[in-house]
VMD Tcl script that builds the backbone (N, CA, C; Angstrom):
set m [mol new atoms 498]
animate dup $m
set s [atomselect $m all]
$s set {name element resname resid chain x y z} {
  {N N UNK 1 A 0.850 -1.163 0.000}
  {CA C UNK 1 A 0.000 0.000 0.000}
  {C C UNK 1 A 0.898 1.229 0.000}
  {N N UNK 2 A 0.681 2.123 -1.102}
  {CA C UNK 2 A 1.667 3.397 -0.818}
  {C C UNK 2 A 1.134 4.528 -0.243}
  {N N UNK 3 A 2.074 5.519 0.223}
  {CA C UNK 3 A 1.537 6.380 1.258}
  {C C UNK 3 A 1.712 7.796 0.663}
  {N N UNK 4 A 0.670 8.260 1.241}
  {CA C UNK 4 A 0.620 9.581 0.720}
  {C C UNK 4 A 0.777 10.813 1.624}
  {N N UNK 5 A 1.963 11.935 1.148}
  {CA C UNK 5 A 2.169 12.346 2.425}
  {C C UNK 5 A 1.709 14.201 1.702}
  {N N UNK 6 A 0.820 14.754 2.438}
  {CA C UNK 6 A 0.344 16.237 2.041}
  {C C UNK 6 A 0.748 17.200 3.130}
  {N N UNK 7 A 1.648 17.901 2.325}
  {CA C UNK 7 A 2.348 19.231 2.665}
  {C C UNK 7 A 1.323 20.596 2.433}
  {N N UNK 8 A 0.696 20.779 3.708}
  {CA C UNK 8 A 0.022 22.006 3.412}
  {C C UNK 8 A 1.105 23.508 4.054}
  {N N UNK 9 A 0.557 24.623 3.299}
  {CA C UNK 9 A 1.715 25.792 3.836}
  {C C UNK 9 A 1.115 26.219 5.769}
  {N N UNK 10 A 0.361 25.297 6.075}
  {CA C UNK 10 A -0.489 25.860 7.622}
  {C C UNK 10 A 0.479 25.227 8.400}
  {N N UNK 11 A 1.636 26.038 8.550}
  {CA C UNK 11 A 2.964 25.978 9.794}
  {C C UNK 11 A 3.827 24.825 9.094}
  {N N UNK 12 A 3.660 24.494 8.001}
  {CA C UNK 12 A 4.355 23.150 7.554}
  {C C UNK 12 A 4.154 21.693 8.167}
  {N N UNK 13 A 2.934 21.636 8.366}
  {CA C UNK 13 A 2.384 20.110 8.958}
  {C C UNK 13 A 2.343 19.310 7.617}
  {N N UNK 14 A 2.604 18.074 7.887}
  {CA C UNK 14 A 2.362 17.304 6.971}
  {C C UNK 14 A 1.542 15.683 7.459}
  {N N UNK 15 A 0.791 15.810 6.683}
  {CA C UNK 15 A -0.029 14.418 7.425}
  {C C UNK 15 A 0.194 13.038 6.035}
  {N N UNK 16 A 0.442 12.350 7.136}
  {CA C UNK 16 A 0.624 10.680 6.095}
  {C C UNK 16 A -0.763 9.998 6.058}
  {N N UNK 17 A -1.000 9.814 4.914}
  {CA C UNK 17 A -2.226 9.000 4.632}
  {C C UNK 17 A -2.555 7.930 3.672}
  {N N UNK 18 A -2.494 6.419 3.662}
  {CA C UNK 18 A -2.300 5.589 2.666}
  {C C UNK 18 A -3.390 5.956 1.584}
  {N N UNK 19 A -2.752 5.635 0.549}
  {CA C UNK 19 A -3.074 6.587 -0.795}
  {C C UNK 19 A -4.785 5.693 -0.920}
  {N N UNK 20 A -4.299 4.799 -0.349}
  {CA C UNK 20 A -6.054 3.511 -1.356}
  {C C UNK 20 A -7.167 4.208 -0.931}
  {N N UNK 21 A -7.252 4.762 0.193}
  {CA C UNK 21 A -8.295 4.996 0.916}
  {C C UNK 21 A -9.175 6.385 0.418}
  {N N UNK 22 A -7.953 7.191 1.045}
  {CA C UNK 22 A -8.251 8.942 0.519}
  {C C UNK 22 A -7.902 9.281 -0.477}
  {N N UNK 23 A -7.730 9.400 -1.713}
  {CA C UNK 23 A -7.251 9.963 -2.684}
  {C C UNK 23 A -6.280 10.946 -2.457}
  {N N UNK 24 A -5.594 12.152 -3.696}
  {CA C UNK 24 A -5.172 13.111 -2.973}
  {C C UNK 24 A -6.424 14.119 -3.167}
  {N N UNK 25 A -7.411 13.717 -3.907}
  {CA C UNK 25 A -8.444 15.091 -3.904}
  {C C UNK 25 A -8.863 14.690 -3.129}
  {N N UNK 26 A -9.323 14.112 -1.809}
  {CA C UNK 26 A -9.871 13.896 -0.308}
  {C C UNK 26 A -9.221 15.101 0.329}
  {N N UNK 27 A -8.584 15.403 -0.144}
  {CA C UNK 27 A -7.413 15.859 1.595}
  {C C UNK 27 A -8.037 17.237 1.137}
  {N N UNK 28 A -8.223 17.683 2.934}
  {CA C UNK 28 A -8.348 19.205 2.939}
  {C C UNK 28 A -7.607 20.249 2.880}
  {N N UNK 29 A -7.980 20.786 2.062}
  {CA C UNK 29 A -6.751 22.174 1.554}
  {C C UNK 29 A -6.581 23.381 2.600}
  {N N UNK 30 A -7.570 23.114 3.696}
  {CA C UNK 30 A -7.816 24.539 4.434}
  {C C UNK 30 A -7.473 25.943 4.262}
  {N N UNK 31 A -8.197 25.885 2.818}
  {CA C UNK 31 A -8.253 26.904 2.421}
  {C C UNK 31 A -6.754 27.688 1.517}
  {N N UNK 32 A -5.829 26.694 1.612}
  {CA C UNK 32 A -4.909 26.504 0.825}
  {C C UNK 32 A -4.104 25.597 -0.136}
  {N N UNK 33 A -3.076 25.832 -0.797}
  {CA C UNK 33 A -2.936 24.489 -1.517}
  {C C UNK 33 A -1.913 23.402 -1.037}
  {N N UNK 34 A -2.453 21.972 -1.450}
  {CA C UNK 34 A -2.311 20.922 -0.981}
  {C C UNK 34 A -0.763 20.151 -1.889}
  {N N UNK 35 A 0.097 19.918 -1.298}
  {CA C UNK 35 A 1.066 19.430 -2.307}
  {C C UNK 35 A 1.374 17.681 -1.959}
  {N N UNK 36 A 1.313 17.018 -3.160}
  {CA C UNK 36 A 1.026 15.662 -3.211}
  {C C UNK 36 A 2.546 14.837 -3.141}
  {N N UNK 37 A 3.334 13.702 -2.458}
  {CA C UNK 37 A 4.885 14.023 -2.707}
  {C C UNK 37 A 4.195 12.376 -2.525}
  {N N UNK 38 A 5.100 11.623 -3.483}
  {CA C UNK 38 A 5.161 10.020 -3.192}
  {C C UNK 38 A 6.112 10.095 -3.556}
  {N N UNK 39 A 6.558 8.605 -2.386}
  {CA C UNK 39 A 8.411 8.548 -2.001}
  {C C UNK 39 A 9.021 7.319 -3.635}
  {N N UNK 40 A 9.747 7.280 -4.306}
  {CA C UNK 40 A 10.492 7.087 -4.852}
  {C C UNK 40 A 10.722 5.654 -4.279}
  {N N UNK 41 A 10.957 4.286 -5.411}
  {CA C UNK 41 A 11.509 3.304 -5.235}
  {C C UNK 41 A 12.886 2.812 -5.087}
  {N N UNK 42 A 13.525 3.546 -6.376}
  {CA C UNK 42 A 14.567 3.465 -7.071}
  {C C UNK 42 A 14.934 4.815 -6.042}
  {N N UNK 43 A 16.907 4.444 -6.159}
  {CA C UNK 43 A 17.576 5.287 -5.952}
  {C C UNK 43 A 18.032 5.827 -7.011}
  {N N UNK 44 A 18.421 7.513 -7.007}
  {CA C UNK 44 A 19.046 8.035 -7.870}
  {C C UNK 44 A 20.126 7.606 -8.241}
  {N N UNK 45 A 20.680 7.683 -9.076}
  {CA C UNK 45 A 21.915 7.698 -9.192}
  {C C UNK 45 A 23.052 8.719 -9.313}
  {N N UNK 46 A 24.010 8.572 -8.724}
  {CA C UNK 46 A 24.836 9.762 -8.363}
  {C C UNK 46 A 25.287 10.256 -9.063}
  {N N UNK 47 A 25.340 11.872 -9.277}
  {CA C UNK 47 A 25.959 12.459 -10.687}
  {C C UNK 47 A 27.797 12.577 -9.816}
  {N N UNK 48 A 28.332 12.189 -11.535}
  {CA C UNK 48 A 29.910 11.799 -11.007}
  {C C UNK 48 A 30.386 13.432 -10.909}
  {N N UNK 49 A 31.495 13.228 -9.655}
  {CA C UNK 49 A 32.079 14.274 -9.610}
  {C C UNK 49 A 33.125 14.466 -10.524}
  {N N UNK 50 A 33.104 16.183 -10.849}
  {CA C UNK 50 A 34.133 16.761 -11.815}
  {C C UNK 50 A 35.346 16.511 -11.519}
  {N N UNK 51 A 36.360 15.930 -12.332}
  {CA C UNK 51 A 37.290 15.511 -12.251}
  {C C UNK 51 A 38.332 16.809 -11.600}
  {N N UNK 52 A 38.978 17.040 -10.886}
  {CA C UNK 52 A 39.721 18.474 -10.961}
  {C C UNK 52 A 40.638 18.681 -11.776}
  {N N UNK 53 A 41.127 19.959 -11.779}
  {CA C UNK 53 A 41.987 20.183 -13.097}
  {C C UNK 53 A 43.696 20.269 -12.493}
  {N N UNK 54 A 44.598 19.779 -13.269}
  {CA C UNK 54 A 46.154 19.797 -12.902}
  {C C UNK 54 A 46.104 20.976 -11.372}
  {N N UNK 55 A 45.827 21.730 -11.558}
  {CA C UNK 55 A 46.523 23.402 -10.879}
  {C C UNK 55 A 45.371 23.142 -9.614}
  {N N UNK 56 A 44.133 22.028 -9.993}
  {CA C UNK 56 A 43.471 22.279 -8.363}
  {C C UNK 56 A 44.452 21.001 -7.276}
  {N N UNK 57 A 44.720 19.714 -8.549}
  {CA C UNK 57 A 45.680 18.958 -8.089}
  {C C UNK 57 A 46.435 19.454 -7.358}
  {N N UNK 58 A 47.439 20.450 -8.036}
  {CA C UNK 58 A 48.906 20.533 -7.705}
  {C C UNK 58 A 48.767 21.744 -6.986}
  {N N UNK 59 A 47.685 22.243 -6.160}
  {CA C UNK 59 A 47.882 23.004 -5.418}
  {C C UNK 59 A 48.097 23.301 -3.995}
  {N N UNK 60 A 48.973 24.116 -3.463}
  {CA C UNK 60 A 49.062 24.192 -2.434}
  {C C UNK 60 A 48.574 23.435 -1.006}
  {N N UNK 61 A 47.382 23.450 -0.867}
  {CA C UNK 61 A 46.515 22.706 -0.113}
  {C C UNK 61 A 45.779 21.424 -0.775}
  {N N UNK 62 A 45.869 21.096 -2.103}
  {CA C UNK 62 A 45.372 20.199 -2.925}
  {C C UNK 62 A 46.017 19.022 -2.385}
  {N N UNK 63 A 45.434 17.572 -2.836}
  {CA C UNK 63 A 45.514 16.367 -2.808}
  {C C UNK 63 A 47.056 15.738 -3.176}
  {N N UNK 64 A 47.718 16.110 -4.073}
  {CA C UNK 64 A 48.535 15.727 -4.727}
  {C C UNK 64 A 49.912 16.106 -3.855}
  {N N UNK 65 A 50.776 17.606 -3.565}
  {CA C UNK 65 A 51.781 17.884 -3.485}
  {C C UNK 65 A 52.415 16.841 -1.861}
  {N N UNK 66 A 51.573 16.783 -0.747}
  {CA C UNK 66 A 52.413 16.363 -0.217}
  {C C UNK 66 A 51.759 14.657 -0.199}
  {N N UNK 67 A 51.073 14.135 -0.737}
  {CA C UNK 67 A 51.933 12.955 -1.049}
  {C C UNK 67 A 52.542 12.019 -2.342}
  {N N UNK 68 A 52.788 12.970 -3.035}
  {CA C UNK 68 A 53.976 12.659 -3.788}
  {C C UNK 68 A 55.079 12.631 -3.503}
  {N N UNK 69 A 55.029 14.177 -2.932}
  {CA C UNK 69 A 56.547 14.299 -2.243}
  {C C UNK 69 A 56.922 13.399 -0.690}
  {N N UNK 70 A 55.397 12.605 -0.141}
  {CA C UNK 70 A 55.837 11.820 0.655}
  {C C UNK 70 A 56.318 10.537 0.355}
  {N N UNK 71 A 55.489 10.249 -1.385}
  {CA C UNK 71 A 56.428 9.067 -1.478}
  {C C UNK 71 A 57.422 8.910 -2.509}
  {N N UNK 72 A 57.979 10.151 -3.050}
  {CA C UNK 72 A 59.298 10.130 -3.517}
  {C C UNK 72 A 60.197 9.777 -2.236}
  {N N UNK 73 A 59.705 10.383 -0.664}
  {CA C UNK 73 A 60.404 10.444 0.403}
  {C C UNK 73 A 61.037 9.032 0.872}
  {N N UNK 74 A 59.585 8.664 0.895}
  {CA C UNK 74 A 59.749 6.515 1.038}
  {C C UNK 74 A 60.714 6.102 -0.251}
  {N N UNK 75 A 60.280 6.285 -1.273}
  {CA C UNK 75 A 61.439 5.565 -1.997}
  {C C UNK 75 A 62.158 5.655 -1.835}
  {N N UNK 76 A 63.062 7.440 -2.000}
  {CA C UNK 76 A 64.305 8.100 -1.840}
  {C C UNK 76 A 65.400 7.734 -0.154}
  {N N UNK 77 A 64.530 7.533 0.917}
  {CA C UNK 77 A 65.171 7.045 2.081}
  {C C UNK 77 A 65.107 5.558 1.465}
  {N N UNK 78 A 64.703 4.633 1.284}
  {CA C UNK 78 A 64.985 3.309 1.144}
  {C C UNK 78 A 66.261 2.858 0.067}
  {N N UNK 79 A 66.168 3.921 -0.600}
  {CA C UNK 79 A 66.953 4.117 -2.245}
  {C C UNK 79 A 68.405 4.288 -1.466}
  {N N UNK 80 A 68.581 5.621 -0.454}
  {CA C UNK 80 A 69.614 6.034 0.418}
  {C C UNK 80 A 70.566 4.965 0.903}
  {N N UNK 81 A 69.521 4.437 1.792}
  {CA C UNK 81 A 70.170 3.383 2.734}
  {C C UNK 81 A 70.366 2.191 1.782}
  {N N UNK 82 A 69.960 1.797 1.140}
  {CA C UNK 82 A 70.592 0.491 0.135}
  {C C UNK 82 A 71.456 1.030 -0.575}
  {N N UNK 83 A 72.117 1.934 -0.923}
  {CA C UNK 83 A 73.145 1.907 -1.762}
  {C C UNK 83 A 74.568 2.783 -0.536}
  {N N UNK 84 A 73.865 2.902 0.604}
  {CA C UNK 84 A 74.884 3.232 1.551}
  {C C UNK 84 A 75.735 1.891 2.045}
  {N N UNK 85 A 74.574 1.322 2.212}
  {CA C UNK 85 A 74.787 -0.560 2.784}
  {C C UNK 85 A 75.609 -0.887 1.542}
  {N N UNK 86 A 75.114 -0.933 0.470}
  {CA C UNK 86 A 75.856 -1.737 -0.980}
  {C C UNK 86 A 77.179 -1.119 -0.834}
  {N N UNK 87 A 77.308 0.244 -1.343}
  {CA C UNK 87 A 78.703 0.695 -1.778}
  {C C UNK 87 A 79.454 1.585 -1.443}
  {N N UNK 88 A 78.566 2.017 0.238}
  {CA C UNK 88 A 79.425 2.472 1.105}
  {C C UNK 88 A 79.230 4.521 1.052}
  {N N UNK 89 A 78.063 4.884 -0.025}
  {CA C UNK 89 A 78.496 5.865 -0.608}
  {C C UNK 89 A 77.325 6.607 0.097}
  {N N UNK 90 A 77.764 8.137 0.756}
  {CA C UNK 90 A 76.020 8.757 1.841}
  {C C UNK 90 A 75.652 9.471 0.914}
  {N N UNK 91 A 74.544 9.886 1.371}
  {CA C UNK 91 A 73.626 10.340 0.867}
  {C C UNK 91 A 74.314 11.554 0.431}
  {N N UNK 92 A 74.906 12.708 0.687}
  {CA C UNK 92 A 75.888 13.610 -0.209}
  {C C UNK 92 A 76.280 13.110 -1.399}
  {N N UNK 93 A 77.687 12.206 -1.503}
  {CA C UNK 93 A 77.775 11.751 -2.518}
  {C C UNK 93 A 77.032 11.503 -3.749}
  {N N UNK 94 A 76.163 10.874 -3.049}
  {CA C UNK 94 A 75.101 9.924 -4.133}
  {C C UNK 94 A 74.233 11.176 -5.221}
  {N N UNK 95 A 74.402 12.524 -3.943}
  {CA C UNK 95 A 73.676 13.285 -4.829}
  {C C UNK 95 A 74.282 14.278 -5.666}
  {N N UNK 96 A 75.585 13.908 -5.757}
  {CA C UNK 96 A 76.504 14.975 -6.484}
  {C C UNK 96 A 76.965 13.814 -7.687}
  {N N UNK 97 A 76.758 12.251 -7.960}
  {CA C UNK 97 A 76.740 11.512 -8.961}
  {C C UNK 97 A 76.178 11.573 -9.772}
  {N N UNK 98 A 76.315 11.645 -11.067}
  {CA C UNK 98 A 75.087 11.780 -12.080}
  {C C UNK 98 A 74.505 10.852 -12.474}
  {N N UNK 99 A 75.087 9.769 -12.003}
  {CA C UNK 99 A 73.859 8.477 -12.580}
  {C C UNK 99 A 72.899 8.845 -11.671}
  {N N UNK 100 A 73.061 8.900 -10.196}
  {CA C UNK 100 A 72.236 9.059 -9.422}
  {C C UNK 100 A 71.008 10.112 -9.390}
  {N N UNK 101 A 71.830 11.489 -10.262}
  {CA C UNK 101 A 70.839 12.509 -10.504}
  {C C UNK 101 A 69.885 12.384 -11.518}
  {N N UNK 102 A 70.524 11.359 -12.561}
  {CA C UNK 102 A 68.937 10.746 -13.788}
  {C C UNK 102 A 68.005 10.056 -13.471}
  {N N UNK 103 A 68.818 8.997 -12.325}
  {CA C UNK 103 A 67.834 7.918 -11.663}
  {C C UNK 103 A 66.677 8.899 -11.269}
  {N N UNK 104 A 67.293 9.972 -10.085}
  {CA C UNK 104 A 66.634 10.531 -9.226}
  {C C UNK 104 A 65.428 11.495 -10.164}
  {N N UNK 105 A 65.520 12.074 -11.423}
  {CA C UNK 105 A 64.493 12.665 -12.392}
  {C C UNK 105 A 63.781 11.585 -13.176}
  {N N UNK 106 A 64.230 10.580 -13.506}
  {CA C UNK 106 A 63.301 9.635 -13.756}
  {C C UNK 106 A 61.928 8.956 -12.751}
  {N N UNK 107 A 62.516 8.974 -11.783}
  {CA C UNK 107 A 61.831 8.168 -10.656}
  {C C UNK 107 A 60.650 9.279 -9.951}
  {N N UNK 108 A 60.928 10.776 -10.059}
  {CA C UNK 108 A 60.628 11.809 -10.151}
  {C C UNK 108 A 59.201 12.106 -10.678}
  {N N UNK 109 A 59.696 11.852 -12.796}
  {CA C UNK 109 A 58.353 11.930 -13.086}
  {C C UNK 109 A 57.335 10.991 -13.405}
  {N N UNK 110 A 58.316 9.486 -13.207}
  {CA C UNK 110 A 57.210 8.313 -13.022}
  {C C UNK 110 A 56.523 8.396 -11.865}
  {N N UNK 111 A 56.904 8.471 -10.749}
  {CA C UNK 111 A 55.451 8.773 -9.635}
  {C C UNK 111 A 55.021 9.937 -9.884}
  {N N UNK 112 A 55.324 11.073 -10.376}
  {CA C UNK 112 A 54.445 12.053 -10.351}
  {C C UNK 112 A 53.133 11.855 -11.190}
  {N N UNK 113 A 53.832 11.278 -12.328}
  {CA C UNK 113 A 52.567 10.872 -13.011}
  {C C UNK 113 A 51.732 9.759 -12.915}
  {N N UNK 114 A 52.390 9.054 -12.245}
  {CA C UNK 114 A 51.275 7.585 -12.105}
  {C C UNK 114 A 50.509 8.221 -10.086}
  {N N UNK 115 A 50.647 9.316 -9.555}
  {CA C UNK 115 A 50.331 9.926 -8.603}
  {C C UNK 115 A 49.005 10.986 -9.082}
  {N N UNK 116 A 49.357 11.687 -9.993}
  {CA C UNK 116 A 48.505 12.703 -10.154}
  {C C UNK 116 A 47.202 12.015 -11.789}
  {N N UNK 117 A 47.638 10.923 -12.364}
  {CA C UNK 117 A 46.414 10.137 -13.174}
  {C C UNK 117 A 45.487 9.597 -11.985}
  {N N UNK 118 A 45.086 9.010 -11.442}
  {CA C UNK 118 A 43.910 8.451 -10.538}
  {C C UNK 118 A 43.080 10.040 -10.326}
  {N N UNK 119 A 43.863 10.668 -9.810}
  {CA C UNK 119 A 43.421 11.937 -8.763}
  {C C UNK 119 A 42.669 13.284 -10.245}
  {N N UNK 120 A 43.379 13.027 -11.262}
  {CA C UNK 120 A 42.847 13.534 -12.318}
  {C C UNK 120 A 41.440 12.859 -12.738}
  {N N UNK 121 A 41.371 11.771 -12.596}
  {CA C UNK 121 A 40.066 10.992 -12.623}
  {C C UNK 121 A 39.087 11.299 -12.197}
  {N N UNK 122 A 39.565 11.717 -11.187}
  {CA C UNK 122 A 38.352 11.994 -9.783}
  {C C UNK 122 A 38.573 10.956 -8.845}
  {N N UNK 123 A 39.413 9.838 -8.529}
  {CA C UNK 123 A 39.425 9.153 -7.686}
  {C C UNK 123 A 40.369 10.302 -6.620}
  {N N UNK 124 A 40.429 9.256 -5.323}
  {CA C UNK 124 A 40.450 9.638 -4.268}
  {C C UNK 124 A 41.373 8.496 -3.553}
  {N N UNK 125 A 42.202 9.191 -2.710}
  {CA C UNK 125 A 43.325 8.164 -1.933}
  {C C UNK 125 A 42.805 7.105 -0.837}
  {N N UNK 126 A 41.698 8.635 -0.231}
  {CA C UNK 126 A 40.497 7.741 0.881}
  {C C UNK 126 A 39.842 6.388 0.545}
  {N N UNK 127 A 39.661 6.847 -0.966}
  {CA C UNK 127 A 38.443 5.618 -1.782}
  {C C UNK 127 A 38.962 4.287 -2.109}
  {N N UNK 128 A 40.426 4.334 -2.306}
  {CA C UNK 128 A 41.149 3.606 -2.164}
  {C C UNK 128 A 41.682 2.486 -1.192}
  {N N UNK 129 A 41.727 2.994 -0.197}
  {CA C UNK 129 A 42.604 2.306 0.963}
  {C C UNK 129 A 41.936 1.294 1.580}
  {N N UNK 130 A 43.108 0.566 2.006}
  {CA C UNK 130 A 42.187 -0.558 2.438}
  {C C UNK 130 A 42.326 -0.940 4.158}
  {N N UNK 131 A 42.305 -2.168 4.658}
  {CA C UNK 131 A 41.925 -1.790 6.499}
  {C C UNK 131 A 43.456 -1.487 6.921}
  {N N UNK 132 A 44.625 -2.085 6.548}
  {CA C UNK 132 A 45.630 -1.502 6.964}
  {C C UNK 132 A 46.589 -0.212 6.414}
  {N N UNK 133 A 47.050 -0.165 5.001}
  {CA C UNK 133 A 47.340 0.768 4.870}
  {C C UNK 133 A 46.409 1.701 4.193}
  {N N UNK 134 A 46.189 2.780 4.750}
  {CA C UNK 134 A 44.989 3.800 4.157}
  {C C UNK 134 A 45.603 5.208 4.124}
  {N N UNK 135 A 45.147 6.186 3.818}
  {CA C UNK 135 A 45.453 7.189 3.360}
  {C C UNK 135 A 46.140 8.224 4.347}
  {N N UNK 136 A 45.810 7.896 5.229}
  {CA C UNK 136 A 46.165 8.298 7.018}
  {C C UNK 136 A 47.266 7.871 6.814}
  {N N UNK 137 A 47.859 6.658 7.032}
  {CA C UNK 137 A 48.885 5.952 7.602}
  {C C UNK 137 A 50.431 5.852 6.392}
  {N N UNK 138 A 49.669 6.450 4.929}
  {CA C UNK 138 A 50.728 6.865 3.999}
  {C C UNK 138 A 51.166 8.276 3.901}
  {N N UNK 139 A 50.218 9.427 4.798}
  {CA C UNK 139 A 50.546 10.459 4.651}
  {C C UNK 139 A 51.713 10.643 5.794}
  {N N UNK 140 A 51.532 10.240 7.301}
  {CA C UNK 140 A 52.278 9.960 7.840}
  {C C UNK 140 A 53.777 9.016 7.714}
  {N N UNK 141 A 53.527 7.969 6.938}
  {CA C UNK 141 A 55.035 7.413 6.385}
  {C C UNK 141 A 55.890 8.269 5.432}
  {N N UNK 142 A 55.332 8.955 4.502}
  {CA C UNK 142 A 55.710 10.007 3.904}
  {C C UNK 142 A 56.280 11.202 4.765}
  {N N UNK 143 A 55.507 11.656 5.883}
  {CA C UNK 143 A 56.329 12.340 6.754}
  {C C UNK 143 A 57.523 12.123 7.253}
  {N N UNK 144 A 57.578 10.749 7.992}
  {CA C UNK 144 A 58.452 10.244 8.590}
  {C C UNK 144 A 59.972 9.755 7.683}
  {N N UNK 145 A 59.695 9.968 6.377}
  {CA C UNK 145 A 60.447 9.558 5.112}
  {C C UNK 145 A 61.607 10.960 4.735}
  {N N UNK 146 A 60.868 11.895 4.917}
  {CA C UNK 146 A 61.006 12.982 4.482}
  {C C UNK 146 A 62.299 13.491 6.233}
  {N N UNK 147 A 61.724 13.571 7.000}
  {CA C UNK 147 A 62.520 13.641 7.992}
  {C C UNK 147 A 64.108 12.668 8.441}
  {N N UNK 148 A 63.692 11.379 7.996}
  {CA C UNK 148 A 64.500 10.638 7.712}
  {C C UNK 148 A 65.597 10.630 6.834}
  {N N UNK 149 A 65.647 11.550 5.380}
  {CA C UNK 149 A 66.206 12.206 4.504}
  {C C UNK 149 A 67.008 13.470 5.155}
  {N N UNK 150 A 66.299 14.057 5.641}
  {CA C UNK 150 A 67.283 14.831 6.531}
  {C C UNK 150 A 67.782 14.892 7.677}
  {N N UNK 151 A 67.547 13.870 8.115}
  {CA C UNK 151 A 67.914 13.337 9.328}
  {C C UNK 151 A 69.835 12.457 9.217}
  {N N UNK 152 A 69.352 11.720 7.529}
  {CA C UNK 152 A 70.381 11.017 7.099}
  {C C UNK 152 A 71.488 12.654 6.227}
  {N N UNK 153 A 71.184 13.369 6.343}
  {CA C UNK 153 A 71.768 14.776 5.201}
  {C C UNK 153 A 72.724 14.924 6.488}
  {N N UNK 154 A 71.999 15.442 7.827}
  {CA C UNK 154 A 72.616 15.847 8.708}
  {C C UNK 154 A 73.368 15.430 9.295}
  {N N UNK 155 A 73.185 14.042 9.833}
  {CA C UNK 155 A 74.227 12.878 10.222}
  {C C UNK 155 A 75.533 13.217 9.679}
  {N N UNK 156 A 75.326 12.872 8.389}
  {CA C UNK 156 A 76.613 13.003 7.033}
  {C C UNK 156 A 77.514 14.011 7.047}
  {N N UNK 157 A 76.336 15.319 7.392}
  {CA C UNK 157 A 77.145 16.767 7.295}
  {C C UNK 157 A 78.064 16.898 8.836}
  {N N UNK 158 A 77.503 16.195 9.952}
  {CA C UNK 158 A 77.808 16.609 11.107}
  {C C UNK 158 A 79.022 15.434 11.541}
  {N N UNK 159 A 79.236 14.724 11.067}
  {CA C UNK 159 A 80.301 13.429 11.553}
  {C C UNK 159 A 81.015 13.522 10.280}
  {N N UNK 160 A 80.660 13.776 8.940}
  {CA C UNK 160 A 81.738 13.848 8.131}
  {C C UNK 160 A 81.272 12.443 7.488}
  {N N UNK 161 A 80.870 10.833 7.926}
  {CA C UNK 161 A 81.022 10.050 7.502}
  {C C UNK 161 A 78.922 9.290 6.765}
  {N N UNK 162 A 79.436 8.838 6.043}
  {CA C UNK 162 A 77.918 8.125 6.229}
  {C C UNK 162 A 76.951 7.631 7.289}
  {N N UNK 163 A 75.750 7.062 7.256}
  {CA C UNK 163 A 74.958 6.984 8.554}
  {C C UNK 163 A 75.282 5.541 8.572}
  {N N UNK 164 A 75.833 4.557 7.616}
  {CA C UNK 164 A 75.896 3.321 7.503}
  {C C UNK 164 A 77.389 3.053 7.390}
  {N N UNK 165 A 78.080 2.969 8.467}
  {CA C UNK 165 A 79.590 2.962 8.364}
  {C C UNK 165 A 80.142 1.105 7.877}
  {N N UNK 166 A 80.134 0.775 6.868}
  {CA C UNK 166 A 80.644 -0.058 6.426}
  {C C UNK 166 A 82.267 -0.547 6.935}
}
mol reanalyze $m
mol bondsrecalc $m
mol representation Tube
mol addrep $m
C-alpha cells in the first residue's frame, strides 16, 4: 500500500495517509494548496564528480603535493640506505653523482605521473585504501620519510662520515 504524504503551507504540517483509501483530492486544503509528494523506489543515481583540473591537483593545499613528495620520500630514504649498505656511498655523494641525478628525475616523473592520473580521474586516496594501509597511515610514512632524509643529510654533514659505516 503506498503512502501519501500532504504538505500544506499551515505551519508546515504534513499528514501521512495511505493513498487507497483517501485519494489526494480527499485531503483538505484549508483553504490553501495541498502538495502531493510520493516517495520514490529506485535510488538516484549519483551524478559523477568533476574531475579536478592539474593546478586544483597541484595546489598548495590540494591532494597531490604532499603525497607525492611523501612518497618520492619513502622511496628516496629506502633508495639512500641500500646503496649506503651496498657501496658504502652517503647520501651527499650519491647526490653529487650523475647516474644518481637521472635515476633521481626519472623516478621523479614516473610517480608524479602515475600519482597525479587516478586523482585527475576523480578518484580519491580515501576511496582507495584498504583496512591496513589507508590514506592516514601513507601520509604519515611520507612524513616520517622525508625527515628521515634529513635526518640522514645531517648525520653526514655533522660526523663527516655516512649513517651506515661499512
Amino acid at each position: 500500500m503506498a503512502t501519501v504524504m500532504a504538505m500544506t503551507s499551515f505551519a508546515g504540517a504534513a499528514v501521512l495517509l495511505p493513498a487507497g483509501r483517501f485519494g489526494a483530492r480527499s485531503l483538505p486544503a484549508l483553504g490553501r494548496r495541498a502538495f502531493v509528494v510520493r516517495a520514490q523506489t529506485e535510488k538516484p543515481t549519483p551524478s559523477p564528480k568533476p574531475s579536478p583540473s592539474i593546478w586544483d591537483a597541484l595546489a598548495f593545499s590540494g591532494p597531490a603535493p604532499e603525497r607525492i613528495n611523501g612518497r618520492l620520500a619513502m622511496v628516496g630514504f629506502v633508495t639512500a640506505l641500500a646503496v649506503e649498505a651496498g657501496r658504502g656511498d652517503g647520501l651527499l655523494s650519491q647526490l653529487g653523482n650523475s647516474t644518481g641525478q637521472a635515476w633521481f628525475a626519472y623516478t621523479v616523473a614516473v610517480l608524479s605521473v602515475a600519482s597525479l592520473v587516478p586523482l585527475l580521474q576523480g578518484e580519491s586516496a580515501e576511496g582507495r585504501a584498504g583496512a591496513i594501509m589507508n590514506a592516514n597511515a601513507e601520509l604519515w610514512n611520507g612524513r616520517f620519510a622525508m625527515l628521515g632524509l634529513v635526518a640522514l643529510a645531517a648525520t653526514e654533514i655533522l660526523t663527516g662520515a655516512p649513517f651506515i659505516n661499512i
